[in-house]
C-alpha positions in Angstrom: 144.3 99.2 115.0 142.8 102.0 113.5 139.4 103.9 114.9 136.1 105.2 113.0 137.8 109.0 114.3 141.1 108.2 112.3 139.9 106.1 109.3 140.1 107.1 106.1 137.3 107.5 103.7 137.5 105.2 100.8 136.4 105.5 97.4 133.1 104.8 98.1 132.2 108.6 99.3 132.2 109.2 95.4 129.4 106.9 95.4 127.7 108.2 98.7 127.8 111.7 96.9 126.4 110.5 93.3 123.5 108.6 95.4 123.1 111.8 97.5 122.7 114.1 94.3 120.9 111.7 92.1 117.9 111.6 95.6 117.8 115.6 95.6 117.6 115.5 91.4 115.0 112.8 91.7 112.8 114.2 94.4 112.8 117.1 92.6 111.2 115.6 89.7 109.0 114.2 91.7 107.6 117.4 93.4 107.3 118.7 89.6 105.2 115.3 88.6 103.6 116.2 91.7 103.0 119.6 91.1 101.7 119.0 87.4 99.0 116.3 88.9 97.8 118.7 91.6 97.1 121.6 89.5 96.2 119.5 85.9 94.1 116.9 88.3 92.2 115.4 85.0 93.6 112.3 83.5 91.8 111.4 79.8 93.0 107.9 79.1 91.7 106.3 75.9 91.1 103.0 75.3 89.4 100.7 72.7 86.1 100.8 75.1 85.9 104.3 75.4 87.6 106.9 77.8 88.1 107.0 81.3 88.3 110.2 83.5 90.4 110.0 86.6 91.5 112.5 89.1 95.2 112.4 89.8 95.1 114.7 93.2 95.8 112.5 95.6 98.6 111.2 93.8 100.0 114.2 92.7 100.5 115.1 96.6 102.0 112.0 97.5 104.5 112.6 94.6 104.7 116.2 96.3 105.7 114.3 100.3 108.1 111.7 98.8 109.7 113.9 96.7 110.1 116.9 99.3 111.6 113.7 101.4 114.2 112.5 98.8 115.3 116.0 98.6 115.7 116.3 102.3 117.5 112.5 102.5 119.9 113.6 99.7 121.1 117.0 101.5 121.3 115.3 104.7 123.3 112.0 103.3 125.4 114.6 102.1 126.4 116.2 105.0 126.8 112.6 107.1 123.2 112.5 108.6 122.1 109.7 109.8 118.3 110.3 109.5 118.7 111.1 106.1 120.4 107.9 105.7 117.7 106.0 107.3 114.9 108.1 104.7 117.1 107.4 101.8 117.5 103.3 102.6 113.2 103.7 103.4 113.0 105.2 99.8 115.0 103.0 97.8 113.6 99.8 99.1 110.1 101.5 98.4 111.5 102.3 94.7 112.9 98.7 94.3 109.4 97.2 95.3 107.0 99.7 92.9 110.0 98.8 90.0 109.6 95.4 90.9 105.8 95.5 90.3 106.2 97.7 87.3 108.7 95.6 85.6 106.0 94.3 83.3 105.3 97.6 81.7 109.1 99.1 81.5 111.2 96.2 82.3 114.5 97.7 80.8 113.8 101.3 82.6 112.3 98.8 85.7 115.9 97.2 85.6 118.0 100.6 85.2 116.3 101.8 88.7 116.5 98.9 90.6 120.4 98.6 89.8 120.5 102.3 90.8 118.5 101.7 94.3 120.8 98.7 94.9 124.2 100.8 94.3 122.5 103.1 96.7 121.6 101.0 99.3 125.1 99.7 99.6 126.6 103.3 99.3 124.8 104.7 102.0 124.5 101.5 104.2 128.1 100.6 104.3 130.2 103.8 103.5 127.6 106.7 104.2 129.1 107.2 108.1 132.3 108.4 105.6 130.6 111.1 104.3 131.0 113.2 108.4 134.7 112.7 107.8 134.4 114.8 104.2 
């Protein structure tokens, strides 16, 4: 009988470390939307009634927190963390509900993510303890 000190990481680390790098690429492009809505804060949409003028602030620095957050999970899922394995299993269930809702608008890009948060989930849930033995 084998123990957690002695086992042997599986395949799955591969997976652990693609969920790991594709959170850090992510958040990054999230701090970038972020950044882009903080400093460009005037949203012209057009529409058949007219336009409408929003400011995108608010949302541009919450696209700022998450994304400074999936960066952080990544680095730490990397090295075996387990708060960054807790912030990355937070995150993807969060992405899997807003995909769920925008599913509608983008259902085949809606689909693609989800898959992605799901392969995720399962990396980091079951096999991310693997990644201290790496």
């Amino acid at each position: 009988m084998s123990t957690s000190k002695d086992a042997q990481p599986t395949g799955w680390t591969g997976w652990v470390v693609f969920a790991a790098v594709l959170m850090v690429v992510a958040g990054g492009i999230w701090a970038i939307q972020g950044l882009i809505a903080v400093f460009n804060d005037n949203l012209v949409i057009f529409g058949t009634e007219g336009a409408i003028l929003l400011d995108v602030t608010g949302w541009g620095w919450i696209h700022i927190i998450l994304g400074a957050l999936l960066v952080l999970a990544g680095i730490l899922v990397l090295r075996g963390n387990m708060f960054g394995r807790i912030i990355a299993v937070i995150l993807a269930m969060l992405s899997i509900i807003v995909n769920f809702v925008w599913m509608p608008v983008y259902p085949v890009w809606a689909i693609v993510i989800i898959t992605l948060d799901v392969f995720i989930l399962y990396a980091v849930i079951v096999h991310g303890r693997e990644m201290k033995s790496l």
